[in-house]
FIKOLZA-1660 file (N, C-alpha, C; in steps of 0.1 Angstrom, whole numbers, plus 5000, padded with zeros to 4 digits):
% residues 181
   i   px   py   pz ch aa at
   1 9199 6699 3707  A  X  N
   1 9189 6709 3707  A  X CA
   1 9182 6710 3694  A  X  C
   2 9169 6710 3696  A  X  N
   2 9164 6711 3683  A  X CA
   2 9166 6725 3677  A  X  C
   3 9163 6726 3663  A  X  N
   3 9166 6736 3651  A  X CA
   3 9149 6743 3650  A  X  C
   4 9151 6758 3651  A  X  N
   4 9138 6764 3647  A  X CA
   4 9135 6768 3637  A  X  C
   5 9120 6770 3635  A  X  N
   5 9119 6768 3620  A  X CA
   5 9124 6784 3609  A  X  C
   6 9128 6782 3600  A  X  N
   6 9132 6795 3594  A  X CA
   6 9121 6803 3592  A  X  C
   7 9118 6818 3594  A  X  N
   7 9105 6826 3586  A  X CA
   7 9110 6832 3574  A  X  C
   8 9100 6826 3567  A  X  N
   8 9105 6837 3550  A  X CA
   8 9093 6847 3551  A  X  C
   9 9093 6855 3546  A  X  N
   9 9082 6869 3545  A  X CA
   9 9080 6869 3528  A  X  C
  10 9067 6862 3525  A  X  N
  10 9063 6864 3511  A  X CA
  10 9052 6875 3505  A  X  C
  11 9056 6884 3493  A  X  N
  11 9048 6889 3490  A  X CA
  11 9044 6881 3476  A  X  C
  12 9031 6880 3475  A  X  N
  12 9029 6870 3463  A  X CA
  12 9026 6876 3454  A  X  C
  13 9019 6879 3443  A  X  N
  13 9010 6886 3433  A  X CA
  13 9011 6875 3422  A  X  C
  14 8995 6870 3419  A  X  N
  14 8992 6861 3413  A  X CA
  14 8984 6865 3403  A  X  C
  15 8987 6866 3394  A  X  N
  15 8979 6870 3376  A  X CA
  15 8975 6856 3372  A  X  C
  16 8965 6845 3376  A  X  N
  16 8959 6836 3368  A  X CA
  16 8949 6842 3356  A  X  C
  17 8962 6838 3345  A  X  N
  17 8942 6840 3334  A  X CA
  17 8936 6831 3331  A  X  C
  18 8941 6820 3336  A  X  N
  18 8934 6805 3333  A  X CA
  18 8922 6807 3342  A  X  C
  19 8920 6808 3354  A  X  N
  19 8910 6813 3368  A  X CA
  19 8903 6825 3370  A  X  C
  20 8908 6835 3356  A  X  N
  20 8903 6847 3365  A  X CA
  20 8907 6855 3380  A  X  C
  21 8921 6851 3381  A  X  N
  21 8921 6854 3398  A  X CA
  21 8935 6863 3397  A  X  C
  22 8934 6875 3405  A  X  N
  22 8942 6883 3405  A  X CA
  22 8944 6889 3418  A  X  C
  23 8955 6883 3421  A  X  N
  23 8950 6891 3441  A  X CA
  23 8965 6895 3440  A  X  C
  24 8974 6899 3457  A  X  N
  24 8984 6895 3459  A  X CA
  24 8983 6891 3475  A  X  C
  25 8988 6883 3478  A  X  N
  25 8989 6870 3492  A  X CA
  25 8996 6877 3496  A  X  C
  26 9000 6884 3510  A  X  N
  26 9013 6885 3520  A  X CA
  26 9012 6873 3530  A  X  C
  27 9022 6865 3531  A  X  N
  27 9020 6852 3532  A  X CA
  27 9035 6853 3544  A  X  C
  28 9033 6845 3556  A  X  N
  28 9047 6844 3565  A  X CA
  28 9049 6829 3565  A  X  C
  29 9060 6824 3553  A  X  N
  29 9064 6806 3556  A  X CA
  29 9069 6805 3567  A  X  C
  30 9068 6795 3572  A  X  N
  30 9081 6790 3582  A  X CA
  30 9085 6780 3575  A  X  C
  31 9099 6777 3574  A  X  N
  31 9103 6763 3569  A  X CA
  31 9110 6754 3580  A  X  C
  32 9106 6744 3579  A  X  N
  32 9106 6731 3589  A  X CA
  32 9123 6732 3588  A  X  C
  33 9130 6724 3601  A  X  N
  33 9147 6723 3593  A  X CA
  33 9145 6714 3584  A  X  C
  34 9138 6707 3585  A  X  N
  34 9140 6695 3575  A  X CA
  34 9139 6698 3562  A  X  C
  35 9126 6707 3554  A  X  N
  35 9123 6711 3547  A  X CA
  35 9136 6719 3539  A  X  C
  36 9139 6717 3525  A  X  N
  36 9145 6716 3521  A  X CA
  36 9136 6735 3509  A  X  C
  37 9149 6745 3506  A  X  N
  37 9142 6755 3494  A  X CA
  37 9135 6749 3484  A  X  C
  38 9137 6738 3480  A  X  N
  38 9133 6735 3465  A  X CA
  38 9117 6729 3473  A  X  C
  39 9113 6725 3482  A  X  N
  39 9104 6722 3491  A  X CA
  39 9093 6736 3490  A  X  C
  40 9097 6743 3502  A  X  N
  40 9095 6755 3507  A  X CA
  40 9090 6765 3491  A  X  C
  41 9098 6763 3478  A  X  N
  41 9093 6773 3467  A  X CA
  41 9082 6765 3461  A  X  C
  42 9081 6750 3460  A  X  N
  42 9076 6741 3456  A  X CA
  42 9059 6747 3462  A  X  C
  43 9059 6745 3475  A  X  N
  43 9048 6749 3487  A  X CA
  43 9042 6764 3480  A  X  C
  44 9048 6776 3475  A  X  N
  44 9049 6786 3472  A  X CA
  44 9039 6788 3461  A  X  C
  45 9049 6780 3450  A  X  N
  45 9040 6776 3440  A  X CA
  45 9029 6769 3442  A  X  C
  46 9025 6762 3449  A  X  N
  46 9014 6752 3448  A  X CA
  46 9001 6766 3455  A  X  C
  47 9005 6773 3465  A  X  N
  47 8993 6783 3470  A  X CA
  47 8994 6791 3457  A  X  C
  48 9002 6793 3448  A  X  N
  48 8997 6802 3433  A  X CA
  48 8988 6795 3430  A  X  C
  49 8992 6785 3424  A  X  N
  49 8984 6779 3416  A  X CA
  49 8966 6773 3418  A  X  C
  50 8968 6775 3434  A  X  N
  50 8951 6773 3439  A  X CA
  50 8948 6784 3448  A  X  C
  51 8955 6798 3441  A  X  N
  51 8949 6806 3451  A  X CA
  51 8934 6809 3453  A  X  C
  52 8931 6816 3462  A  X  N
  52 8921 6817 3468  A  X CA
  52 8919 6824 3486  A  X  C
  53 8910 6833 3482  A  X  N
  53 8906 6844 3492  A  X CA
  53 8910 6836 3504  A  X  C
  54 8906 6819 3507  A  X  N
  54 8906 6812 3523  A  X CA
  54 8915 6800 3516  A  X  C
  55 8924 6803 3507  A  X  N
  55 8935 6791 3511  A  X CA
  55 8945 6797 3517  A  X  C
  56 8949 6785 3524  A  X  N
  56 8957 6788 3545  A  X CA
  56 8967 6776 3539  A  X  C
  57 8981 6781 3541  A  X  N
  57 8994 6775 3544  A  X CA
  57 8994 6766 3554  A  X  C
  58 8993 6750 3565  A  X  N
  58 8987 6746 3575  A  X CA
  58 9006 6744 3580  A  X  C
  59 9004 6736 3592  A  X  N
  59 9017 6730 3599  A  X CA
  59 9024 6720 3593  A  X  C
  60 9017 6717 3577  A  X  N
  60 9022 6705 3569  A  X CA
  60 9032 6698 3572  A  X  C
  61 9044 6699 3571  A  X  N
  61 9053 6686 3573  A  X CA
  61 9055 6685 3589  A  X  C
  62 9053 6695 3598  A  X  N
  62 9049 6687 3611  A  X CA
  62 9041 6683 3614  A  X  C
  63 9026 6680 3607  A  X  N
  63 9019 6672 3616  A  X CA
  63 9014 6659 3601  A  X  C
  64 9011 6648 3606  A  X  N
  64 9007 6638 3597  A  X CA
  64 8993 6642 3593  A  X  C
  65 8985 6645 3601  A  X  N
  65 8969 6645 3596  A  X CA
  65 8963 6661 3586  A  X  C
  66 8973 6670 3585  A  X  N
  66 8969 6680 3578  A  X CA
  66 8980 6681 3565  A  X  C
  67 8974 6687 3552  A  X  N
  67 8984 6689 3541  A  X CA
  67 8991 6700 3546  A  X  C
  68 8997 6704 3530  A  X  N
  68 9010 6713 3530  A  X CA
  68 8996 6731 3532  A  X  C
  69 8984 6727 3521  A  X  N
  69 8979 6738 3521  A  X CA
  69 8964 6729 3524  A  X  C
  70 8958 6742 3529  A  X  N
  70 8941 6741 3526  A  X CA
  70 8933 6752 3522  A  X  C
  71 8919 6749 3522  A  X  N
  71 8910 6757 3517  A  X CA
  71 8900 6753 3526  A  X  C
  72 8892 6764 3538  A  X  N
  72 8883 6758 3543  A  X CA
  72 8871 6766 3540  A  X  C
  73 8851 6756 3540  A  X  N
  73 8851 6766 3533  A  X CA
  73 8840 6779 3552  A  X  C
  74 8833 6789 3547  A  X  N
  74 8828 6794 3557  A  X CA
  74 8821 6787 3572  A  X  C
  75 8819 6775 3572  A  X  N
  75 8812 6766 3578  A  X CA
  75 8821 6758 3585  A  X  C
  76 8834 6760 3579  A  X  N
  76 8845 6751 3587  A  X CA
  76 8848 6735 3576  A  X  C
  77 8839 6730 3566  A  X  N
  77 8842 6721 3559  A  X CA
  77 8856 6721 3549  A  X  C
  78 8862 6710 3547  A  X  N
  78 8880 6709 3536  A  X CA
  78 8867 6711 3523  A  X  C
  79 8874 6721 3515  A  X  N
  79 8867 6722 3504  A  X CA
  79 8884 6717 3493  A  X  C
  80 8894 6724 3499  A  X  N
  80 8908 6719 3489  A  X CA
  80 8918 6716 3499  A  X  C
  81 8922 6705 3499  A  X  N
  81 8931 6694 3502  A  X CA
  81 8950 6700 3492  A  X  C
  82 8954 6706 3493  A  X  N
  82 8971 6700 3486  A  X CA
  82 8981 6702 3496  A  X  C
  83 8988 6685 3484  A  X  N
  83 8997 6680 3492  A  X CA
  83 9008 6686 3483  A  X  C
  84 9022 6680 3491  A  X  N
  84 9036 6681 3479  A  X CA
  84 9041 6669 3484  A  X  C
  85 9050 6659 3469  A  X  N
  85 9059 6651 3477  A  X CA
  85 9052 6640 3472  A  X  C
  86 9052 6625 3475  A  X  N
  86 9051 6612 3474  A  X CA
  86 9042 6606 3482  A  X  C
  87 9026 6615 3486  A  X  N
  87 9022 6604 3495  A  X CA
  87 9017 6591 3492  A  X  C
  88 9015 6583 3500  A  X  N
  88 9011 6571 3500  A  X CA
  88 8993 6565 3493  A  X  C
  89 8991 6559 3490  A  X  N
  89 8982 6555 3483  A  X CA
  89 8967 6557 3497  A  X  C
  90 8974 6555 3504  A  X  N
  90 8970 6554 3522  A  X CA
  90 8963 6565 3522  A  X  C
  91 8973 6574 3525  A  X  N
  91 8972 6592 3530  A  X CA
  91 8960 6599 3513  A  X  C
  92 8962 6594 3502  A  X  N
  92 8952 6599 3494  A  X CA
  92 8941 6596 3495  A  X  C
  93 8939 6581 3498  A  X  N
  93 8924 6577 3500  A  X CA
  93 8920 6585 3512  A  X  C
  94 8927 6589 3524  A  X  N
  94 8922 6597 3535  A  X CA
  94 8916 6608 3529  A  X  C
  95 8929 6612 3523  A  X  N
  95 8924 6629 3522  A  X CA
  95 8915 6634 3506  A  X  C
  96 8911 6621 3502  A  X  N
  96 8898 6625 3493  A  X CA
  96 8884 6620 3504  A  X  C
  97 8890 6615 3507  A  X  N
  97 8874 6613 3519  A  X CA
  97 8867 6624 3528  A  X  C
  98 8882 6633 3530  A  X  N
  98 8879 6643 3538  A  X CA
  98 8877 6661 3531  A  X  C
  99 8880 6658 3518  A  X  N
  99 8882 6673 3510  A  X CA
  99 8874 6674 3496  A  X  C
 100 8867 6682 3490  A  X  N
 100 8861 6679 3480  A  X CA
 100 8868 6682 3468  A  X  C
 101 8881 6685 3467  A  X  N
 101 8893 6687 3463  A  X CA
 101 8906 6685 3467  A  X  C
 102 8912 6672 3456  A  X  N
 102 8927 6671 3464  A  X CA
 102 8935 6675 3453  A  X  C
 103 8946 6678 3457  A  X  N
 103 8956 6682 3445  A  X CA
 103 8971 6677 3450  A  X  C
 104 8979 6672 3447  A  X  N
 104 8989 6663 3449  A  X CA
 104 9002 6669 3438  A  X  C
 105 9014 6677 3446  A  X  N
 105 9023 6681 3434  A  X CA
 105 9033 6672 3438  A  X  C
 106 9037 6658 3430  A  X  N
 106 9048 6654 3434  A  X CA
 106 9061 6658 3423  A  X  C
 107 9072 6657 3428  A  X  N
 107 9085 6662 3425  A  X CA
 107 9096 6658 3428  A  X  C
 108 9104 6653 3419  A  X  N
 108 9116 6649 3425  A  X CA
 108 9121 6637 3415  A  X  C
 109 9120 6641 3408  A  X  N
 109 9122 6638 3388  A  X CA
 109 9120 6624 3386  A  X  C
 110 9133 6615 3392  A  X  N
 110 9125 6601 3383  A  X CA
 110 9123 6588 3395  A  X  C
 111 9123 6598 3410  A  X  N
 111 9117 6593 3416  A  X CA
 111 9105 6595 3419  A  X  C
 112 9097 6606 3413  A  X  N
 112 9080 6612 3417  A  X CA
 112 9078 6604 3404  A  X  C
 113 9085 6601 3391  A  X  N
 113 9077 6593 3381  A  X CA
 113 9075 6580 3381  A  X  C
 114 9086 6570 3390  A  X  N
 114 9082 6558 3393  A  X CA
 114 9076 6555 3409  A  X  C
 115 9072 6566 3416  A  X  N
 115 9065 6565 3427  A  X CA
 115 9048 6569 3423  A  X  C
 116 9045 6574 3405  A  X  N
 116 9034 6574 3399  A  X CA
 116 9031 6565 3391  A  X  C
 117 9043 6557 3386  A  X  N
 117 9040 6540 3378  A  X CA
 117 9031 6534 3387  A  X  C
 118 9037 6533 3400  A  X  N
 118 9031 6523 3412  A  X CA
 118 9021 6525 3415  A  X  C
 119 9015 6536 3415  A  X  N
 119 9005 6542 3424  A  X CA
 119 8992 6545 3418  A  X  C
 120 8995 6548 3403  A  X  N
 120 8982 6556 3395  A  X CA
 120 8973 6543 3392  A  X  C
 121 8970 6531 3394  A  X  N
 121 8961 6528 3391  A  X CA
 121 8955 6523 3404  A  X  C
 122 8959 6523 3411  A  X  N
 122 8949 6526 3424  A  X CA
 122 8942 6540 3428  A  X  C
 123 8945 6550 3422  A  X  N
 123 8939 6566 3422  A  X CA
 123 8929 6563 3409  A  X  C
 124 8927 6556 3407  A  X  N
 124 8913 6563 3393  A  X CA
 124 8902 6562 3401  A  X  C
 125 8899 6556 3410  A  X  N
 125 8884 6556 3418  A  X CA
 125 8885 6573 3427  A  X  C
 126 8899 6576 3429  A  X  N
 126 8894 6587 3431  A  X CA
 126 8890 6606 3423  A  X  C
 127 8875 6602 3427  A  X  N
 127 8871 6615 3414  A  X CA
 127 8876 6628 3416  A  X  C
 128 8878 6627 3428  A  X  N
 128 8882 6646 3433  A  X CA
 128 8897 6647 3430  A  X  C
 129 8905 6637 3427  A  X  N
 129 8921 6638 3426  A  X CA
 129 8928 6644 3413  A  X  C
 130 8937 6648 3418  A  X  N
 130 8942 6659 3409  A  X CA
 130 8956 6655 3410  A  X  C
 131 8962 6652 3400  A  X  N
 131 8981 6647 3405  A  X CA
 131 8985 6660 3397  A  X  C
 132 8993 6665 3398  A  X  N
 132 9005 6675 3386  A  X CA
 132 9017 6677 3390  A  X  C
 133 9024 6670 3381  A  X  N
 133 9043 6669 3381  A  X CA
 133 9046 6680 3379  A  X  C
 134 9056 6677 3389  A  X  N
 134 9067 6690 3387  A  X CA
 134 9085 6686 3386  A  X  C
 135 9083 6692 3370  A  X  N
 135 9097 6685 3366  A  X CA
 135 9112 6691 3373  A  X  C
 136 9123 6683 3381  A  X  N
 136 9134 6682 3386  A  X CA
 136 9139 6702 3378  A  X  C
 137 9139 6701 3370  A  X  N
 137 9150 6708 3366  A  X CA
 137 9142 6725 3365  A  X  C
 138 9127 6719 3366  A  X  N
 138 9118 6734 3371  A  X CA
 138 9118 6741 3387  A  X  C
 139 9112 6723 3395  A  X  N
 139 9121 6732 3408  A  X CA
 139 9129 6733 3413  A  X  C
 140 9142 6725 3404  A  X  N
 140 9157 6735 3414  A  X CA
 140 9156 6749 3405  A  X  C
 141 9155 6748 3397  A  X  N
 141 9152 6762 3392  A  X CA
 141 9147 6771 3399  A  X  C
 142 9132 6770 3407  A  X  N
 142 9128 6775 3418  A  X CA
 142 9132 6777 3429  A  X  C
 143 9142 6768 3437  A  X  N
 143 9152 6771 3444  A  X CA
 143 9161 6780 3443  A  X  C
 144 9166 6780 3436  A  X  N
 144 9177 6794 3431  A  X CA
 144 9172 6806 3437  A  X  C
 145 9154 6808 3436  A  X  N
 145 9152 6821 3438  A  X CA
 145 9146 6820 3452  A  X  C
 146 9149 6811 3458  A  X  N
 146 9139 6816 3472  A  X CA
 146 9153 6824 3484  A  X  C
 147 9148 6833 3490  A  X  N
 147 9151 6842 3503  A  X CA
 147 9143 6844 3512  A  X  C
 148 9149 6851 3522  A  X  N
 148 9141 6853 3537  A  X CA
 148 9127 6859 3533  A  X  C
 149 9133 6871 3522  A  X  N
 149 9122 6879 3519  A  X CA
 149 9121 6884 3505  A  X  C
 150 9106 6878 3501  A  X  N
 150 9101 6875 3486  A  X CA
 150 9094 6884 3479  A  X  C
 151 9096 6889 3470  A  X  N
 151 9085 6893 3457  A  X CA
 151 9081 6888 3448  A  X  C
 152 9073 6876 3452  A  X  N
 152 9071 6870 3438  A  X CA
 152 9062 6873 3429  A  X  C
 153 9066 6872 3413  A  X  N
 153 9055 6877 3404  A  X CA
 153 9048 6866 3400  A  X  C
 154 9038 6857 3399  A  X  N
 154 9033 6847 3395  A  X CA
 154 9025 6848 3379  A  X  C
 155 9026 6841 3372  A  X  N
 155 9016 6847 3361  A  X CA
 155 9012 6833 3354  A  X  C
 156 9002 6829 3352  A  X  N
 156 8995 6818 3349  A  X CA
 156 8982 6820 3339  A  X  C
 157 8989 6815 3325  A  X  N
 157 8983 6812 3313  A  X CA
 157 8983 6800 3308  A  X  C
 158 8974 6793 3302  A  X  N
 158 8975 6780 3293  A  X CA
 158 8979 6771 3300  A  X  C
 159 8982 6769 3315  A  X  N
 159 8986 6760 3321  A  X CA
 159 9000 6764 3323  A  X  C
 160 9007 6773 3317  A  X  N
 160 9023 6778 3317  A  X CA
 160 9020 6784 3330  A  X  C
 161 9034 6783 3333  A  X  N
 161 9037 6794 3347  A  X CA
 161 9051 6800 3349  A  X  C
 162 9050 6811 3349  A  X  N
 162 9058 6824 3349  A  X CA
 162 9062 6830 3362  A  X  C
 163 9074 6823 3366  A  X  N
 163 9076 6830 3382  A  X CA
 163 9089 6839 3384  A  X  C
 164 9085 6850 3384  A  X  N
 164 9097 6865 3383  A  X CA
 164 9098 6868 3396  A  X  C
 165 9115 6873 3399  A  X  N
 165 9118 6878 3418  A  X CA
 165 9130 6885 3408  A  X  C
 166 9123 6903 3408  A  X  N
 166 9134 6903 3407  A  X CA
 166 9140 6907 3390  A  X  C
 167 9145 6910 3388  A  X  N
 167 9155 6902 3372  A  X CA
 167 9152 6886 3371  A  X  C
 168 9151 6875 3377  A  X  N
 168 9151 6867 3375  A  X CA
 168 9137 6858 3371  A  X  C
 169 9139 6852 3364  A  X  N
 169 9124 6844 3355  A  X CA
 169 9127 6831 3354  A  X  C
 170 9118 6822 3361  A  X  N
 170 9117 6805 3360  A  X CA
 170 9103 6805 3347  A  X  C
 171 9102 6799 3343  A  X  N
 171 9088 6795 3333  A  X CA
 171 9087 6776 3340  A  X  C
 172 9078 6774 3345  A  X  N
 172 9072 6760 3351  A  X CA
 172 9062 6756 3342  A  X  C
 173 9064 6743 3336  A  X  N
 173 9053 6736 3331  A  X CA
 173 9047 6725 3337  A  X  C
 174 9037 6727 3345  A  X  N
 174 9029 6715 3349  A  X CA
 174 9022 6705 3346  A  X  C
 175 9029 6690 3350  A  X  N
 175 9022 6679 3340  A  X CA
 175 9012 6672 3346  A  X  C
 176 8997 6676 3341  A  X  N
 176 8986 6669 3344  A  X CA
 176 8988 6653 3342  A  X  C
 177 8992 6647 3353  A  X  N
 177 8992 6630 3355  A  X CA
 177 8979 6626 3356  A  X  C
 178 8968 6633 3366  A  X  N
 178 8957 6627 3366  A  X CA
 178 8948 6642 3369  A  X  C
 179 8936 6641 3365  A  X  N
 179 8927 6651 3366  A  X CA
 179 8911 6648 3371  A  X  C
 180 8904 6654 3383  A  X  N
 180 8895 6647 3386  A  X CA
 180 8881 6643 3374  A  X  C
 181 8879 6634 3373  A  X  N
 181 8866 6629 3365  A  X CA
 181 8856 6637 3365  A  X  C
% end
């Protein structure tokens, strides 16, 4: 019998002062069985980091043709594309064709750095792509703090990121691999 998906209940609050953007998201994850916490906070983080009034959480790891997040804009056009994870050289050329913004957070320490040896020089033609690492020991770190139900504090300066639940405080540093042209 299949496994159903878990609901986490997120409350977000995002202080970018890099962006100017100060909202807070009430946000309902499901997590896939397969989908792993360090996944699911990873996903979390990545809607911080590009929030926005119409970015939407999609069916991501169940379905092949949509990311983890989007942005669509009034008209129904992908204005922001992010993924998480290792995709294929394949799946990015798609999904710069289709979004006028991609963003790509791979993770998974020194297998997201040699699955970016291989890969990065076939991505410089694309202008809209955006790669940023996320180091092993930042998101199990972020793991530790995920539950059914969330308060997360997000706070985003200088490219630093400050994620509080609680008593507890991760600091994430994201590594610009590639940045669009």
């Amino acid at each position: 019998m299949a496994q159903n998906a878990t609901i986490y209940k997120v409350e977000l609050s995002v202080s970018d002062m890099d962006r100017h953007y100060y909202e807070t998201h009430k946000l309902t994850v499901a997590r896939h069985p397969s989908e792993t916490e360090e996944r699911l906070m990873v996903r979390i983080i990545a809607f911080a980091l590009n929030a926005h009034e119409n970015l939407e959480m999609t069916k991501g790891i169940s379905t092949d043709d949509e990311p983890d997040i989007w942005q669509k804009s009034l008209s129904g056009e992908l204005d922001v594309w992010v993924a998480l994870g290792l995709p294929s050289e394949k799946v990015m050329r798609q999904s710069c064709s289709k979004a006028g913004k991609v963003v790509v957070y791979p993770y998974g320490g020194r297998t997201a750095e040699m699955w970016w040896d291989k890969i990065k020089t076939s991505t410089t033609r694309f202008a809209n792509l955006h790669v940023i690492g996320l180091s092993e020991k930042d998101t199990g770190a972020l793991a530790a703090l995920a539950s059914r139900a969330m308060k997360l504090q997000v706070n985003i300066q200088d490219g630093d990121v400050m994620v509080s639940v609680g008593d507890s405080i991760v600091n994430i540093t994201p590594l610009m691999w590639k940045s669009a042209a």
